[in-house]
Structures are given as structure tokens and as C-alpha cells.
C-alpha positions in Angstrom: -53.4 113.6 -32.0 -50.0 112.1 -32.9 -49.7 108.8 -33.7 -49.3 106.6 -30.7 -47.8 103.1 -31.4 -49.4 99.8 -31.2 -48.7 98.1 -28.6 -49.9 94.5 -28.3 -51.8 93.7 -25.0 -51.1 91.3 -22.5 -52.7 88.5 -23.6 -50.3 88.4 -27.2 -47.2 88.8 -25.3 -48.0 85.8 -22.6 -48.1 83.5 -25.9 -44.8 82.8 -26.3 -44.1 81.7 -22.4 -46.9 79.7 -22.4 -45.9 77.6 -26.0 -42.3 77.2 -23.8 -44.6 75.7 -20.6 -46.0 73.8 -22.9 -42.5 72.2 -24.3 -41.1 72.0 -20.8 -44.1 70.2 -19.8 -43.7 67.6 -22.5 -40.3 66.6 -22.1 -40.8 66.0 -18.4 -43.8 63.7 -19.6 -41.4 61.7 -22.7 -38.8 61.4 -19.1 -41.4 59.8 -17.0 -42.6 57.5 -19.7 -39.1 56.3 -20.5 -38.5 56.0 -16.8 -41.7 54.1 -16.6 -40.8 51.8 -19.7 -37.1 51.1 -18.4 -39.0 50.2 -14.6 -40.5 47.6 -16.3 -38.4 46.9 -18.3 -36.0 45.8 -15.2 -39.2 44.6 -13.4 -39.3 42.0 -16.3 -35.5 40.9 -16.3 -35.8 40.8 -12.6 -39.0 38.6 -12.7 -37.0 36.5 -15.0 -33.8 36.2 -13.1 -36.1 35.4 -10.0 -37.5 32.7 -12.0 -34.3 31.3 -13.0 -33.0 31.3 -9.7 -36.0 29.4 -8.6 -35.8 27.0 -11.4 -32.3 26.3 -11.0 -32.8 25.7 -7.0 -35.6 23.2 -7.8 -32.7 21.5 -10.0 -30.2 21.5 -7.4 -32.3 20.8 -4.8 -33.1 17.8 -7.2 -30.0 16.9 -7.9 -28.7 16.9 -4.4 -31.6 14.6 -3.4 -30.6 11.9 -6.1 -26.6 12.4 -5.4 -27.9 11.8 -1.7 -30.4 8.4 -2.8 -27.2 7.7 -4.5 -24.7 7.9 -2.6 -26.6 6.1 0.5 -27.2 3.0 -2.0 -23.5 2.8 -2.8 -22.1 3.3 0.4 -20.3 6.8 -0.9 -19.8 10.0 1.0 -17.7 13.3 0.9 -14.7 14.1 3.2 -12.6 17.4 3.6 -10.0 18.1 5.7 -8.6 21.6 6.1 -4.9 22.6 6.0 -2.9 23.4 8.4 -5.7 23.1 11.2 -6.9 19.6 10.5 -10.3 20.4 10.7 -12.2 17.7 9.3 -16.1 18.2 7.4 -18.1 14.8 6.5 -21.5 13.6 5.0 -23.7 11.6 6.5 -22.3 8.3 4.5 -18.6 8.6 5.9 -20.7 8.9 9.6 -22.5 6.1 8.7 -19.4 4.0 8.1 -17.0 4.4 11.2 -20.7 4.5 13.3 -20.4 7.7 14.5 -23.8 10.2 14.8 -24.3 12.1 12.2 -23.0 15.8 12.6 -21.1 15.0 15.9 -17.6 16.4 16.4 -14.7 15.0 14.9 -11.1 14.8 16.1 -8.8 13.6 13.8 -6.3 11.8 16.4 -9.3 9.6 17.6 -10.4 8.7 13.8 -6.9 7.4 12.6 -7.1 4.7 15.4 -10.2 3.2 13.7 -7.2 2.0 11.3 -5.1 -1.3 12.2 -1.8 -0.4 12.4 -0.1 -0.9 8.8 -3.2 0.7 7.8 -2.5 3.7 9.5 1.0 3.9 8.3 0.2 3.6 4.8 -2.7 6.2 4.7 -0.1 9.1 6.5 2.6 8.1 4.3 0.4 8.6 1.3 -1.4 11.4 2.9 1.8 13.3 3.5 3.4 12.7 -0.1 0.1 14.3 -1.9 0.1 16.9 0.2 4.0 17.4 -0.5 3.5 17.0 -4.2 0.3 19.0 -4.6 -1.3 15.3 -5.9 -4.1 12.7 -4.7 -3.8 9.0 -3.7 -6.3 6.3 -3.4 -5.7 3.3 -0.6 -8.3 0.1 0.3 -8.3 0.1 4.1 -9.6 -1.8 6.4 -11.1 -0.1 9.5 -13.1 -1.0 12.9 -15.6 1.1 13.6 -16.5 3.1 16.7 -18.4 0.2 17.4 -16.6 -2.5 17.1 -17.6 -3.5 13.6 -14.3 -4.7 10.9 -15.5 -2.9 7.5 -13.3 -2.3 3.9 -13.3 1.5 2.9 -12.0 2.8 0.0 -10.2 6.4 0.0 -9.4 8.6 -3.0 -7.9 12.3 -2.1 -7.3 15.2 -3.8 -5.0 18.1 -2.4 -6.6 21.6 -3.4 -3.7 24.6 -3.5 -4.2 28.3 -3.6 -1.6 30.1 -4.9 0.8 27.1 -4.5 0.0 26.4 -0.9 -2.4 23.1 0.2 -5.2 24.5 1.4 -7.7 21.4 1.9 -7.0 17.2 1.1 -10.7 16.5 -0.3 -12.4 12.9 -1.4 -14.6 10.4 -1.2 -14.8 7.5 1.1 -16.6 4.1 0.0 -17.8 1.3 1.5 -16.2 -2.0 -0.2 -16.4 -4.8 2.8 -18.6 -6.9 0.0 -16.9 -6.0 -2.8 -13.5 -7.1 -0.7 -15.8 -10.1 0.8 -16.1 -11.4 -3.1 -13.0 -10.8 -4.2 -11.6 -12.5 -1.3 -13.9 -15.1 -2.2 -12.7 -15.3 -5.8 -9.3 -15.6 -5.0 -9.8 -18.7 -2.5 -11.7 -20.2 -5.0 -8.8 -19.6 -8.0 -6.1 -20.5 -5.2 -7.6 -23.7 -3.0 -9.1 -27.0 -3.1 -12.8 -26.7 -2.4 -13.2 -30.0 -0.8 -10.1 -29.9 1.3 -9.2 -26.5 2.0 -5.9 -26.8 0.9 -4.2 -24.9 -1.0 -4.8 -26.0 -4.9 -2.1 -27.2 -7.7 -2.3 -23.6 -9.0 -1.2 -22.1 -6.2 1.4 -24.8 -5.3 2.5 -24.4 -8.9 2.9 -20.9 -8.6 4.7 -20.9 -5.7 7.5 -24.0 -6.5 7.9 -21.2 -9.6 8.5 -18.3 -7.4 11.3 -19.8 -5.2 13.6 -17.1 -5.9 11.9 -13.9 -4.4 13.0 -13.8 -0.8 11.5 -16.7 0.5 13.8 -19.5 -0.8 13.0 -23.5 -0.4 14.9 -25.9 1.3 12.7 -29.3 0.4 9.4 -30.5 -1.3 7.4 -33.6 -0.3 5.0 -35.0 -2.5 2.3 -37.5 -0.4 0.3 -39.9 -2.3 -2.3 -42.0 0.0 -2.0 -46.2 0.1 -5.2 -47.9 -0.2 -7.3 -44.9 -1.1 -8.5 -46.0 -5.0 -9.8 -49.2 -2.9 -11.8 -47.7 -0.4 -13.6 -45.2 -3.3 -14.2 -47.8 -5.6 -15.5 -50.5 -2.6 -17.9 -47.5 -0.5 -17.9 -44.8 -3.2 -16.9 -40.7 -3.6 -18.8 -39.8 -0.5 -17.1 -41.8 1.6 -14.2 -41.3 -0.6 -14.2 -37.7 0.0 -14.6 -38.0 3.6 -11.5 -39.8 3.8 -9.3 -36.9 1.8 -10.7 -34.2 4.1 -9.6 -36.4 7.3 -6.4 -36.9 5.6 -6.0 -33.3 4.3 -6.7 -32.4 7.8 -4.0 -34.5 9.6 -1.9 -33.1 7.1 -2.2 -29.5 7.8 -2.3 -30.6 11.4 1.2 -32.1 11.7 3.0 -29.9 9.0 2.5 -26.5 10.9 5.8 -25.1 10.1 5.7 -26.1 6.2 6.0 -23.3 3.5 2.6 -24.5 1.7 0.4 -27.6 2.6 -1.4 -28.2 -1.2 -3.6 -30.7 -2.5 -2.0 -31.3 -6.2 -4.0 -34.4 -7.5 -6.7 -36.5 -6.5 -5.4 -38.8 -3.7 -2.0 -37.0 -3.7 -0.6 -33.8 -1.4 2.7 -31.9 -1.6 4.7 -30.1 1.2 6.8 -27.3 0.7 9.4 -26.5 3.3 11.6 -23.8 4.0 15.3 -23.7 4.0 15.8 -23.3 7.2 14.5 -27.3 8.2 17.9 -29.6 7.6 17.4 -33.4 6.9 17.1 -34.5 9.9 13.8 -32.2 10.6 12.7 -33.1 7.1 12.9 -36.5 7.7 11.4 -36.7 11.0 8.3 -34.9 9.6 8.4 -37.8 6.9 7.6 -40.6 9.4 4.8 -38.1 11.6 3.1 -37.7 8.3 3.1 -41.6 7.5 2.5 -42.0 11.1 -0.7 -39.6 11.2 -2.2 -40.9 7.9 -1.9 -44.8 8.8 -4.3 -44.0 11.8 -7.9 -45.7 11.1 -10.2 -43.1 9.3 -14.0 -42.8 10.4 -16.3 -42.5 7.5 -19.4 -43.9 6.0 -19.9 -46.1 9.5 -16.7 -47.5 8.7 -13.3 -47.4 10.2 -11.3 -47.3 7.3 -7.4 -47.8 7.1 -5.4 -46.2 4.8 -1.4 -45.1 4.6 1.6 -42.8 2.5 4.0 -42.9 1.1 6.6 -39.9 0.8 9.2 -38.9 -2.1 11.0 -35.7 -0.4 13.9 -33.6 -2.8 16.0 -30.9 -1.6 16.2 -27.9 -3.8 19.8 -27.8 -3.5 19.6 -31.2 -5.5 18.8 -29.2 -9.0 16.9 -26.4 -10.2 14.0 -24.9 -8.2 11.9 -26.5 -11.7 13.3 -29.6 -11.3 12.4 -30.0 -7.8 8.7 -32.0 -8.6 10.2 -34.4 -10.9 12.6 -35.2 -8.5 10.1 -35.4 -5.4 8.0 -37.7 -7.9 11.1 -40.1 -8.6 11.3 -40.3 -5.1 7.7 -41.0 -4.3 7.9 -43.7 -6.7 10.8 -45.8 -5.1 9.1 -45.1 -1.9 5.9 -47.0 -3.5 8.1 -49.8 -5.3 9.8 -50.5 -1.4 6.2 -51.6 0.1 4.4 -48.8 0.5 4.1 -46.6 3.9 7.5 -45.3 3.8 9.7 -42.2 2.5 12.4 -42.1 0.1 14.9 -39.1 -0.6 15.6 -38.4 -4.2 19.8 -38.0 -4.4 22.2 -38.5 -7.7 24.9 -40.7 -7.5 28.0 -40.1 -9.2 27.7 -40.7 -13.2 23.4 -41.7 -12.8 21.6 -38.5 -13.0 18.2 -39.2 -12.1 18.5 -42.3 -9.9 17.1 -42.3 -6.3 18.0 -44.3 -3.2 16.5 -44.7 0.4 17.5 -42.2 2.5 
């Protein structure tokens, strides 16, 4: 027979496709495993971000709680107002302080009328220039509230822009009615007499030095009581004291048109007066002051008589720092003609200095 060639038989010749199954099937299976490593791979990250988020929530959440404690305990709360549509946005504190409930509509138009009239200009005016020059102001105001009640706020605002153009005026709003009570408080103490009221030597001082800034002078009288050392050293400083509040009192009574009413020693006052009182006036006020203060004084269970005696100077005599010295001179003739009386400080011709009876 001729030779027939070998042919291999089917099971040799499927070797080959099944070695390529074989290589197909293991790539698929290196894909899914990288597909499964990357899944959780993100899983992870994602778990992480979550976690993050959630911390950082818990932080804020925090945080808003003790900027809420805080701003509560100091009387401090966040304002917005859109531009142009006026549409205002509050916290609860700035509710709290013109007593309005919380979340309730706001209309602009009402809210300014909280604000007393000069109030309410300044706050527009400075409104209006920050938003014009893309800036912030801060003003003290005082407002009444929706109900009635006189409180001190403090306003700072800040004028946010996009692309040049105010979009929002933003701020905060505080509470200061103590810190204006104290202050207020302060000053009265650094400016008048505790036991009379009256305004104190400082202040008088400061304002005999001041008499050139649009409020000029036209005389000062200087007051020193008659009898008073007496009466403290016969019934003592209680009843000593009693007697310069009564007197202090009849003082500011009868000098309602004066400049400044001021207690500058211990037993001794001083009247400032503007310019628009002539002699005449001045004078006439003289003798209702010595009038009012030789009237019998009740104090200690006694009826105690005392009297003054007035120097008066015209600032158009000498220099507005000259004006005590010459009041003094004046006080002091009044004293050395008897007591209970006024004398006008003038200079003669050639004696600078010397002072004569009005």
C-alpha cells in the first residue's frame, strides 16, 4: 500500500484552541480582580470622605452651638440686607433686641423708625456712602424697641460687591445699653460734683477754655456763700452738706438760662452766661441769686440762714483766660462792701486790675 500521511487526530489539533481558552479566560479573571481591588479601593476613600464629612459636621455643628452660647451672652447677632431689593435676613439676637419674634417678617421701612430721628439720619447717610464707596461704617445708636423699650446698639457693616456691583450690606449688631449706661456713668462722675449735681471745676474749667468754638461768653459770675464756714464748724459736714445741696439747688433753680451752673470750690459756685444777656439781665440775675440764697435753709432741725456775695466780669473786659481772675477781683470787693451783694469787675483808665461797684 502507498504510504498514507499521518495525520494527527482530533484530540492533538483541539490543543492549541483550548491553551488560547485558557489565556482568554485568565485575563478576564486578572480584569475582575483589578476591578474588584479599585471597588474597594473607592469603597475605602468613600468611607473616608463619609467620615470626614461627618466629623467635620460634628465640628460645625459644634462650633455653631458655642458662636450661638456666645453670641446670646454678648448681646451679638448677624444682619444682611440684600441689594437692590432690601430684603433683610437676621439671627435670633438682632430679634431679640428691637423685640420682635424670632423668624417673623421684616420690612425695612417699619425697622428704621425704631431709630430717633438724628439716628436715623446718620445710619442712611452712612449706609448710603459705604454702599457708594464699596466700604463699611460702624455707628452707636440708640433705638426703641417694638415694645417700647430705649436700648444702645452698636452697628458695624460691610458692603459685599460682585464684579463691582453691591450686592448685600452685611454686619453685626450689638447690644451696648450697659456698656453706654457705664460710660455715661463715667463721664458724670469725671464732669460733676457728686454731692451737688452740678457741674464740677473740670468741666467749668474746660468750658471758660473753650469759649471760642461757636458758643461764645458774654459774662462769668463766681458765688461764694456768707456764713457757711460757721454753720459747718457749729452743726458739722452733714448738716454742712445739706445746706450746699439746698443752695446748689436754688442755684440751678433761678439760673435757667445760664451757659453752665458749676460747683468750683467748697462753699463757692460759678455762672457762665451767654452773650446774648446785656448788663442789665446780668445784673438782675445778681440780686435773684442773693435774693434766693439769703432765704432760711432747713437742715439738721434747724433753720439756718446763710447769704452771697457775687463778683460778675464780662468777657469783653479781657481775654476769655482772664475772665476768673477778674470775676474773683470782683467777688472780693463784693465781700470787703458787707457781704450779700454784687460787684462788677471794670478797669479804669491807667489802673488795670482795679474793680468798682457796679
Amino acid at each position: 500500500m502507498p504510504d498514507t500521511p499521518y495525520i494527527p487526530k482530533g484530540p492533538a489539533r483541539a490543543d492549541a484552541p483550548r491553551a488560547g481558552r485558557r489565556e482568554g479566560n485568565g485575563s478576564r479573571s486578572d480584569e475582575r480582580r483589578r476591578d474588584a481591588a479599585t471597588i474597594a479601593r473607592l469603597k475605602a476613600e468613600l468611607a473616608a470622605q463619609a467620615a470626614l464629612i461627618a466629623s467635620q459636621e460634628v465640628s460645625l455643628a459644634h462650633s455653631r452651638k458655642i458662636f450661638d452660647r456666645a453670641s446670646v451672652a454678648a448681646r451679638l447677632g448677624v444682619w444682611e440686607c440684600s441689594l437692590p431689593d432690601v430684603q433683610l435676613q437676621w439671627t435670633d439676637v438682632v430679634y431679640d433686641l428691637f423685640d420682635l419674634p424670632r423668624g417673623s417678617a421684616l420690612d425695612r421701612a417699619e425697622i428704621v423708625k425704631c431709630y430717633p430721628a438724628e439716628s436715623r439720619k446718620a445710619l442712611e447717610t452712612m449706609r448710603s456712602r459705604a454702599i457708594e464707596e464699596r466700604s463699611g461704617f460702624t455707628l452707636d445708636a440708640e433705638i426703641t424697641t417694638f415694645a417700647g423699650r430705649s436700648r444702645w446698639i452698636r452697628i458695624t457693616a460691610t458692603v459685599e460687591c460682585e464684579d463691582g456691583v453691591p450686592v448685600r450690606i452685611f454686619g453685626i449688631k450689638q447690644d451696648i445699653t450697659e456698656e453706654k449706661s457705664q460710660s455715661d456713668r463715667m463721664r458724670h462722675l469725671a464732669e460733676f460734683d457728686a454731692m451737688t449735681g452740678l457741674a464740677n471745676r473740670g468741666r467749668f474749667q474746660a468750658r471758660l477754655a473753650h469759649t471760642d468754638e461757636g458758643r461764645p461768653l458774654g459774662a462769668l459770675l463766681l458765688i461764694d456763700l456768707d456764713g457757711f464756714k460757721a454753720v459747718n464748724d457749729t452743726f458739722g459736714h452733714v448738716v454742712g452738706d445739706e445746706c450746699l445741696k439746698t443752695a446748689a439747688q436754688r442755684l440751678a433753680d433761678v439760673c435757667g438760662e445760664a451757659d453752665l451752673v458749676a460747683r468750683v470750690g467748697g462753699d463757692e459756685f460759678a455762672v457762665l452766661l451767654g452773650a446774648h444777656l446785656d448788663r442789665g439781665a446780668v445784673s438782675g440775675l445778681a440780686r435773684r441769686i442773693i435774693e434766693a440764697m439769703g432765704k432760711p435753709v432747713a437742715a439738721g432741725g434747724q433753720s439756718l440762714k446763710l447769704g452771697a456775695s457775687v463778683g460778675i466780669a464780662f468777657a469783653a473786659t479781657g481775654a476769655p483766660c482772664d475772665l476768673f481772675l477778674q470775676a474773683d477781683t470782683a467777688l472780693y470787693a463784693a465781700k470787703a462792701a458787707g457781704r450779700n451783694t454784687f460787684r462788677i469787675f471794670k478797669t479804669e483808665a491807667g489802673v488795670k486790675g482795679r474793680s468798682a461797684a457796679a
